[in-house]
Short mmCIF file of the C-alpha atoms (twelve columns), coordinates in Angstrom:
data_MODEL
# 
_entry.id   MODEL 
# 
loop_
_atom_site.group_PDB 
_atom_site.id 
_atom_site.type_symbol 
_atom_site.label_atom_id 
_atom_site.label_alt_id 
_atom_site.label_comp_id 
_atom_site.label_asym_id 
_atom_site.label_seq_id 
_atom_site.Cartn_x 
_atom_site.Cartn_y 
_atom_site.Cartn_z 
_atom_site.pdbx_PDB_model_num 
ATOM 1   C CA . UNK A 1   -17.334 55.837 19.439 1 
ATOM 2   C CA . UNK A 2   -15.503 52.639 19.079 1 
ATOM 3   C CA . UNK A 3   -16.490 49.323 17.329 1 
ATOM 4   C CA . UNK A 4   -16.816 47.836 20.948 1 
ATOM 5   C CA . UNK A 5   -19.349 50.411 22.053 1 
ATOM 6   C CA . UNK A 6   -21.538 50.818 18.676 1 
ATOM 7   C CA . UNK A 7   -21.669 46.880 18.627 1 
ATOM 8   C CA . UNK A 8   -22.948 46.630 22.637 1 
ATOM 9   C CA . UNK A 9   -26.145 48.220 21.070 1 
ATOM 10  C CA . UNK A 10  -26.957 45.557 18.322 1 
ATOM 11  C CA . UNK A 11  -29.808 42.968 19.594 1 
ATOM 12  C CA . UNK A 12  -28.672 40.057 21.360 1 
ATOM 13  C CA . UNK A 13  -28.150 37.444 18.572 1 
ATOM 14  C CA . UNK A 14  -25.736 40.262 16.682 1 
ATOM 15  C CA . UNK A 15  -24.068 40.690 19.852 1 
ATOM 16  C CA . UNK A 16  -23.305 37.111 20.349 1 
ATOM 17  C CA . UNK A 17  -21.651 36.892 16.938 1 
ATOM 18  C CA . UNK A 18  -19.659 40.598 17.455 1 
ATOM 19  C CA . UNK A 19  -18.679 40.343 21.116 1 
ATOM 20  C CA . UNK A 20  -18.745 36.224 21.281 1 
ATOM 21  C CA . UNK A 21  -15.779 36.379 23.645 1 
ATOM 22  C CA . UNK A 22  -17.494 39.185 26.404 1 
ATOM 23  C CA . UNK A 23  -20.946 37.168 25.805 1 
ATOM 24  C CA . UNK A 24  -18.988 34.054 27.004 1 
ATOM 25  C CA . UNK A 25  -17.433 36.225 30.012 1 
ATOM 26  C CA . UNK A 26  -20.966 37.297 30.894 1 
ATOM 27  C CA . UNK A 27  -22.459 33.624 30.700 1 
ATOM 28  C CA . UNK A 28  -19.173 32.018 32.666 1 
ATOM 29  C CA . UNK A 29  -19.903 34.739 35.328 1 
ATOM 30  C CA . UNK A 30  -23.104 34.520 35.865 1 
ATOM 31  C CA . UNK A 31  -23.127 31.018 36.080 1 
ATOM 32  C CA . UNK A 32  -20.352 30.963 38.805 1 
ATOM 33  C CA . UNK A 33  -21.893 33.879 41.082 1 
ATOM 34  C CA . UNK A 34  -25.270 31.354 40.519 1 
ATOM 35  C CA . UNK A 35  -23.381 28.151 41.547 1 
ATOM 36  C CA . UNK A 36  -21.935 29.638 44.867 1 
ATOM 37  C CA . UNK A 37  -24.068 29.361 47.816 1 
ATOM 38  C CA . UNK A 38  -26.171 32.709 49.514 1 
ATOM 39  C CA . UNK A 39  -23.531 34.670 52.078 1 
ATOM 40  C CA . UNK A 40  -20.311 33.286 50.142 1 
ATOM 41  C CA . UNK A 41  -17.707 35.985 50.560 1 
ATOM 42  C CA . UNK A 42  -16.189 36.770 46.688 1 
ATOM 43  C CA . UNK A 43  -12.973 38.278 46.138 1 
ATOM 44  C CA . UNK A 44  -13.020 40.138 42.516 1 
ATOM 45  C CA . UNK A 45  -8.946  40.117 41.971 1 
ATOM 46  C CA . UNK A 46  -9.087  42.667 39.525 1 
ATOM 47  C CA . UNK A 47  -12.359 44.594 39.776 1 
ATOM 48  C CA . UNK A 48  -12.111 47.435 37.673 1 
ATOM 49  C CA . UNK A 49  -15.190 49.272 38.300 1 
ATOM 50  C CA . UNK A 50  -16.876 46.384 39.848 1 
ATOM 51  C CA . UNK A 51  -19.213 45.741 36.254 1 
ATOM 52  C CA . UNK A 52  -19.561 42.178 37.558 1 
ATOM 53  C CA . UNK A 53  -20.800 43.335 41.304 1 
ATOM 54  C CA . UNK A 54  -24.479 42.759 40.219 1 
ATOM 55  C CA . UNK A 55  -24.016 39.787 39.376 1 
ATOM 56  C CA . UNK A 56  -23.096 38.457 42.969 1 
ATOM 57  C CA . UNK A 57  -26.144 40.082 44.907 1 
ATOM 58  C CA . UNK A 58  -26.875 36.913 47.043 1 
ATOM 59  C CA . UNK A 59  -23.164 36.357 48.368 1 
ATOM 60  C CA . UNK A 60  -20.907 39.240 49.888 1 
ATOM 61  C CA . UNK A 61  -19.186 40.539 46.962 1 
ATOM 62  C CA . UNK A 62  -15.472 42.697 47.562 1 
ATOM 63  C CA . UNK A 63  -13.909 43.975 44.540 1 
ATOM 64  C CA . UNK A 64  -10.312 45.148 44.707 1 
ATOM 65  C CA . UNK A 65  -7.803  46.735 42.115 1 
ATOM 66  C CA . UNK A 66  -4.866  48.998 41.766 1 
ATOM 67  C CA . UNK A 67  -7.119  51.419 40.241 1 
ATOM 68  C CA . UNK A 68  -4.187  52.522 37.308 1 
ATOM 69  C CA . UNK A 69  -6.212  50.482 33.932 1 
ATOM 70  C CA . UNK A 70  -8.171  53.393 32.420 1 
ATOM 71  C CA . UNK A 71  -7.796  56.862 33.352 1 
ATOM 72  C CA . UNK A 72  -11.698 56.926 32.641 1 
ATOM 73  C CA . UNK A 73  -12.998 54.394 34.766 1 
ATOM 74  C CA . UNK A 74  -14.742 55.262 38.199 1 
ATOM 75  C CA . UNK A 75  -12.890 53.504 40.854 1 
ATOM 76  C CA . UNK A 76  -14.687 54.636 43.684 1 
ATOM 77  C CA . UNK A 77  -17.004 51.797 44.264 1 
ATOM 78  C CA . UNK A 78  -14.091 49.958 45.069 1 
ATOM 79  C CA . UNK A 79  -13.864 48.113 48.448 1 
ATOM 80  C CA . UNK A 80  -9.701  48.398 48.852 1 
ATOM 81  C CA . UNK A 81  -7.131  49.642 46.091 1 
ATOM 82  C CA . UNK A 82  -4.293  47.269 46.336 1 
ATOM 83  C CA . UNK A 83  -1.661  45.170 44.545 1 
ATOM 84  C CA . UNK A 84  -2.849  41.805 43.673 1 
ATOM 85  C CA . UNK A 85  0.341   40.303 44.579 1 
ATOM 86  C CA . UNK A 86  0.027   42.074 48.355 1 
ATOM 87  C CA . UNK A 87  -4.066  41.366 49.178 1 
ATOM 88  C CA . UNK A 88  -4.948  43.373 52.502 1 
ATOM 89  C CA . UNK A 89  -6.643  40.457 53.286 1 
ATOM 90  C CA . UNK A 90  -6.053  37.679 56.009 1 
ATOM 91  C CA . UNK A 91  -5.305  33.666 54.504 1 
ATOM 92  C CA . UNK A 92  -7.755  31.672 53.562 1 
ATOM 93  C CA . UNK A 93  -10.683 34.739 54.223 1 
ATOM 94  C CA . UNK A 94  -13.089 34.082 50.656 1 
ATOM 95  C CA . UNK A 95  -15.154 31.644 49.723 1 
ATOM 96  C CA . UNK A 96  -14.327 32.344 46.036 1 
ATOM 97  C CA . UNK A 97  -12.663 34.652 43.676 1 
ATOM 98  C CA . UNK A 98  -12.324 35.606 40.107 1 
ATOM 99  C CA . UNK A 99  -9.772  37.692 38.008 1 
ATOM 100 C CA . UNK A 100 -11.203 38.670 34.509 1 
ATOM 101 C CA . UNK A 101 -9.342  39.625 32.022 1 
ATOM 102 C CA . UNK A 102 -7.086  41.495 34.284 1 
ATOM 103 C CA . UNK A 103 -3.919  38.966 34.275 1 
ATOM 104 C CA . UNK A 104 -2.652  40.347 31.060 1 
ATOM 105 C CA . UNK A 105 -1.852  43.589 32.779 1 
ATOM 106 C CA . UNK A 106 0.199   43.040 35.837 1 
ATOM 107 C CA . UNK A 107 3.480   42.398 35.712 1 
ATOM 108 C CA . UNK A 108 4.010   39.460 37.731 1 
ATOM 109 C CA . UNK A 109 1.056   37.653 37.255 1 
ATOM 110 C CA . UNK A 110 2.158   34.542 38.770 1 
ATOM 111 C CA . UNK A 111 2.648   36.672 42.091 1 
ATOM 112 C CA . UNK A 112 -0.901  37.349 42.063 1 
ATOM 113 C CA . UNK A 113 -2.101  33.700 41.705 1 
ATOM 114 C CA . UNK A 114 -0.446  32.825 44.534 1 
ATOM 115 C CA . UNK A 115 -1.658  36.002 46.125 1 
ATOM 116 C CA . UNK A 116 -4.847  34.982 46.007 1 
ATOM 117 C CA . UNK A 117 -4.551  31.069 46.114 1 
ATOM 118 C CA . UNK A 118 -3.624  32.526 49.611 1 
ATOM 119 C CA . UNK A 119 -6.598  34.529 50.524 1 
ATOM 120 C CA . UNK A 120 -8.950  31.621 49.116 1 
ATOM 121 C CA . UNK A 121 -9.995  28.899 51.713 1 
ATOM 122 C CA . UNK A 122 -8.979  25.177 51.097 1 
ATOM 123 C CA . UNK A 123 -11.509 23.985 47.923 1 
ATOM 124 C CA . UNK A 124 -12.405 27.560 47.438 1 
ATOM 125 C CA . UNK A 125 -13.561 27.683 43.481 1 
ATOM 126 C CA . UNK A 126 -11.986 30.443 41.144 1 
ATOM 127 C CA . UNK A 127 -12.729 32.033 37.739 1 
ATOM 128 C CA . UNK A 128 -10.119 33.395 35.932 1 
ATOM 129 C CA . UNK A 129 -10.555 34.351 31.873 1 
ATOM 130 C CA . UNK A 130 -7.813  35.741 30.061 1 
ATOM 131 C CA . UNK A 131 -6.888  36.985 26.611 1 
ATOM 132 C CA . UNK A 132 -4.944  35.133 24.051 1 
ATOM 133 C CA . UNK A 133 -5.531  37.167 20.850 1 
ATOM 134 C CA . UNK A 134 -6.594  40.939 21.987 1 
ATOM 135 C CA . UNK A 135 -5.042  44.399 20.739 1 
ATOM 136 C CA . UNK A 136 -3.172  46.551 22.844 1 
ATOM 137 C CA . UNK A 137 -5.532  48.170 25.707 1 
ATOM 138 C CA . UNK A 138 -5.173  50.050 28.564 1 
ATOM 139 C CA . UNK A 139 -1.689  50.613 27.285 1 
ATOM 140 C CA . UNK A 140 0.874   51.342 28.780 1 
ATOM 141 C CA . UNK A 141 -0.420  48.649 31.655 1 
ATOM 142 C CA . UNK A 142 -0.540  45.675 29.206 1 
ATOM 143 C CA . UNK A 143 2.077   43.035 29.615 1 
ATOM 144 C CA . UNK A 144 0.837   39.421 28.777 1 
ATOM 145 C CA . UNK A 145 -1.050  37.302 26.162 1 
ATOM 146 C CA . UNK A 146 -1.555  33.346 27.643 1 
ATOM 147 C CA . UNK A 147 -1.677  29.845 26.204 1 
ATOM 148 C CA . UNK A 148 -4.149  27.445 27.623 1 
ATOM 149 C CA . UNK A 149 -0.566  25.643 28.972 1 
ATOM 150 C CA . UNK A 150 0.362   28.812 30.089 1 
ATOM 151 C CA . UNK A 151 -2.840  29.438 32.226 1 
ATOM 152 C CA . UNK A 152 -2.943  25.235 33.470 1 
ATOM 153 C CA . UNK A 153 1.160   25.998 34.863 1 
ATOM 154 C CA . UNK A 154 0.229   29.426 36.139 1 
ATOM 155 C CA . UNK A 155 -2.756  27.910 38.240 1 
ATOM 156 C CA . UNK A 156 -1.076  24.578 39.127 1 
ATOM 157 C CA . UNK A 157 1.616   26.206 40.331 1 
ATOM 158 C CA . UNK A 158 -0.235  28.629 42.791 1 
ATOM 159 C CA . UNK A 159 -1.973  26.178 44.341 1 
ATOM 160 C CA . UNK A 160 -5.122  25.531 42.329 1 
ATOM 161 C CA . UNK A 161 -6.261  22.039 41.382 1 
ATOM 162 C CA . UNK A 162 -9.258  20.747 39.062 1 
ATOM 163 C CA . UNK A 163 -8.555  23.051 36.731 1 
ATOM 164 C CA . UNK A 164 -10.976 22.996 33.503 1 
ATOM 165 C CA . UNK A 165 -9.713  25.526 30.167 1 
ATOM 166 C CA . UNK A 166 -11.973 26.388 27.576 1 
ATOM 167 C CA . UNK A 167 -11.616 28.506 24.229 1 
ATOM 168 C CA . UNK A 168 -13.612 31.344 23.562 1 
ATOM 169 C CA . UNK A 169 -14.453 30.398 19.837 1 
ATOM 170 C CA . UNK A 170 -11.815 29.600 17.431 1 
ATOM 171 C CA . UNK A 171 -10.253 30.762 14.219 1 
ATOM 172 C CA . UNK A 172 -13.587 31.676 12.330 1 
ATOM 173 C CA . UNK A 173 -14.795 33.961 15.516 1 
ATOM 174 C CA . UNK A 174 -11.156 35.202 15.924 1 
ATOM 175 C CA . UNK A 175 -11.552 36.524 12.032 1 
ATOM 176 C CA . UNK A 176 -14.278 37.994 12.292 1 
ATOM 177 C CA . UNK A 177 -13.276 40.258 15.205 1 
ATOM 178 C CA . UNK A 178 -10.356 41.465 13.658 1 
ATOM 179 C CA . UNK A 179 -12.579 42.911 10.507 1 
ATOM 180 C CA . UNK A 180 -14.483 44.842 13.010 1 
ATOM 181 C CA . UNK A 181 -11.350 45.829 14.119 1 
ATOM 182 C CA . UNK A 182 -10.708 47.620 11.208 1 
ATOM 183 C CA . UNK A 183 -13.649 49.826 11.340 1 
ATOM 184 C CA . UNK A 184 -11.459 51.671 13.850 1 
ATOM 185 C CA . UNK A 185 -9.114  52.462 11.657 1 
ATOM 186 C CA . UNK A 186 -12.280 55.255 9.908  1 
ATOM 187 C CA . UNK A 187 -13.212 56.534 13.403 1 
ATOM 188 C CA . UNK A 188 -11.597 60.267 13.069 1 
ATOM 189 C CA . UNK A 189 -11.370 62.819 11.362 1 
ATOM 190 C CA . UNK A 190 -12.082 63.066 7.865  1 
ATOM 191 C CA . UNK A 191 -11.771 59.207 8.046  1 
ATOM 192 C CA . UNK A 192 -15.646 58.912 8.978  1 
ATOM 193 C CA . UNK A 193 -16.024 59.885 5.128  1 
ATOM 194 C CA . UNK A 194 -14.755 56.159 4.661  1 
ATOM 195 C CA . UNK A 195 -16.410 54.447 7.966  1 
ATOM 196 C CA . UNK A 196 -19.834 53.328 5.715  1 
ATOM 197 C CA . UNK A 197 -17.782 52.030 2.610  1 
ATOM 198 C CA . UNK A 198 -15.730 50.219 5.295  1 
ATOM 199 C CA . UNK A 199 -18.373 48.411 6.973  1 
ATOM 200 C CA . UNK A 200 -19.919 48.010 3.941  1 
ATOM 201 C CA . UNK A 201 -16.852 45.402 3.118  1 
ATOM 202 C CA . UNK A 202 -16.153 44.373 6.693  1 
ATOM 203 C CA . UNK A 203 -19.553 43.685 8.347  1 
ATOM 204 C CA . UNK A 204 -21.242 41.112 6.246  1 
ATOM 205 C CA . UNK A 205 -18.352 38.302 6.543  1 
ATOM 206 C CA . UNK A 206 -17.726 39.084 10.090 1 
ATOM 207 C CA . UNK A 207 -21.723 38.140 10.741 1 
ATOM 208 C CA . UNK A 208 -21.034 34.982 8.626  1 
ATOM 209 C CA . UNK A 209 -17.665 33.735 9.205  1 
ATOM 210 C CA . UNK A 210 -18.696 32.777 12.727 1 
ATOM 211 C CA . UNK A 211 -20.826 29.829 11.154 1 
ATOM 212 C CA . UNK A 212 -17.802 28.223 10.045 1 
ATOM 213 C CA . UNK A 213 -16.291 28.378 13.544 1 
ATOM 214 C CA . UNK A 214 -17.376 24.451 14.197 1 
ATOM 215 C CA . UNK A 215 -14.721 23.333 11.650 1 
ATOM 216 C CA . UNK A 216 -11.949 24.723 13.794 1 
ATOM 217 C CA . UNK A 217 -11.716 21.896 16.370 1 
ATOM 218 C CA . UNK A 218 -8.277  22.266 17.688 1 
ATOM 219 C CA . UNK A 219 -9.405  26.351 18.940 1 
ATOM 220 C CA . UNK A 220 -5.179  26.941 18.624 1 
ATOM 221 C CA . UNK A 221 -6.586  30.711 17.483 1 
ATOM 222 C CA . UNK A 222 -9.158  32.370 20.139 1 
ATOM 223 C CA . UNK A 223 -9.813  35.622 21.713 1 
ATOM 224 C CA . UNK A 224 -9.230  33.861 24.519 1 
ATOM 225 C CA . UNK A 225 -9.315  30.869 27.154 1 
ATOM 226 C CA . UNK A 226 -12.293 31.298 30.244 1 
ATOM 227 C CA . UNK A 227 -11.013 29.180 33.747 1 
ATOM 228 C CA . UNK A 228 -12.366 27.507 36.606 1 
ATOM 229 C CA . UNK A 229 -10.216 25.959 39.308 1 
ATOM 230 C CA . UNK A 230 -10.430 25.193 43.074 1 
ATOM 231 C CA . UNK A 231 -7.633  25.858 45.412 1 
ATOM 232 C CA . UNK A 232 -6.011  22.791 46.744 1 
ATOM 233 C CA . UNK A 233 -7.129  21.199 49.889 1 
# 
């Protein structure tokens, strides 16, 4: 089991400090599927196996994606498996879209933006969160880590205006996910002999560094940035 999945079982307030940037993910979701109005029809660029669906049970949720990510992942809830930089979708068709974490792993990335700038109607809001300090996953499909200036030229240049970029916590957070990190390092074989004597050393200042995160006010080191932008009039 990895450090991910043992810490999605720790009580919310744990959670928050272990898995502060997917906590954020889950909060800027849910707040955007609650913003959009009953009937809106949401393009999930990206969908994986559509985790977010539930989340958009008053509008008319589609969730697309190449389907390639994880070899383990159920893709059959899918409503098309395309390209993101070829949508089978007319212009200007959805009311909204978002793309989470997913942008690291295609190769042309700014393709897709425009891709679906184009199947967004005029003023049609998006959500896009990607990583800026993540491990290797869903290798060998993992191409890209972004700035927030990377993001604000990728958007602006697909079309997308009102753009607002926000760090998922900053250095102190960013620590203390990479000494859970190491607990994977004892996760096989006779390595589990040195998992408890590991966490032992690890866990305590990963639960307390994140109280220090408020004296990082610049956020230049994050998990990640989290997105919202409309696309242009």
């Amino acid at each position: 089991m990895s450090c991910n999945s043992l810490a999605y079982r720790l009580p919310g307030f744990l959670k928050r400090r272990v898995l502060h940037f997917e906590t954020e993910i889950e909060i800027a979701v849910s707040k955007f599927a609650a913003e959009l109005p009953p009937g809106a029809l949401v393009l999930d660029a990206g969908a994986g196996e559509g985790r977010y669906a539930s989340e958009f049970h008053r509008q008319r949720y589609i969730g697309v994606d190449l389907a390639v990510g994880d070899v383990t992942w159920n893709y059959r809830g899918l409503d098309a498996v395309a390209d993101l930089t070829a949508l089978p979708f007319s212009a200007a068709r959805f009311d909204a879209a978002l793309n989470v974490v997913t942008l690291e792993h295609l190769r042309e990335p700014a393709a897709a933006l425009r891709e679906i700038a184009r199947a967004l109607r005029p003023g049609a809001r998006f959500l896009l969160i990607a990583p800026h300090e993540w491990e290797v996953h869903q290798a060998p499909h993992d191409y890209f880590r972004y700035t927030r200036y990377g993001l604000a030229h990728l958007l602006e240049s697909a079309g997308f205006r009102e753009i607002e970029i926000w760090p998922a916590g900053g250095y102190f957070r960013l620590l203390a996910r990479r000494l859970l990190n190491g607990l994977q390092f004892f996760s096989g074989g006779a390595r589990w002999l040195l998992f408890i004597p590991a966490a032992l050393c690890l866990v305590p200042p990963a639960l307390i560094l994140p109280m220090f995160d408020g004296l990082d006010r610049e956020r230049n080191f994050t998990l990640g940035y989290l997105c919202t932008a409309r696309r242009s009039y």
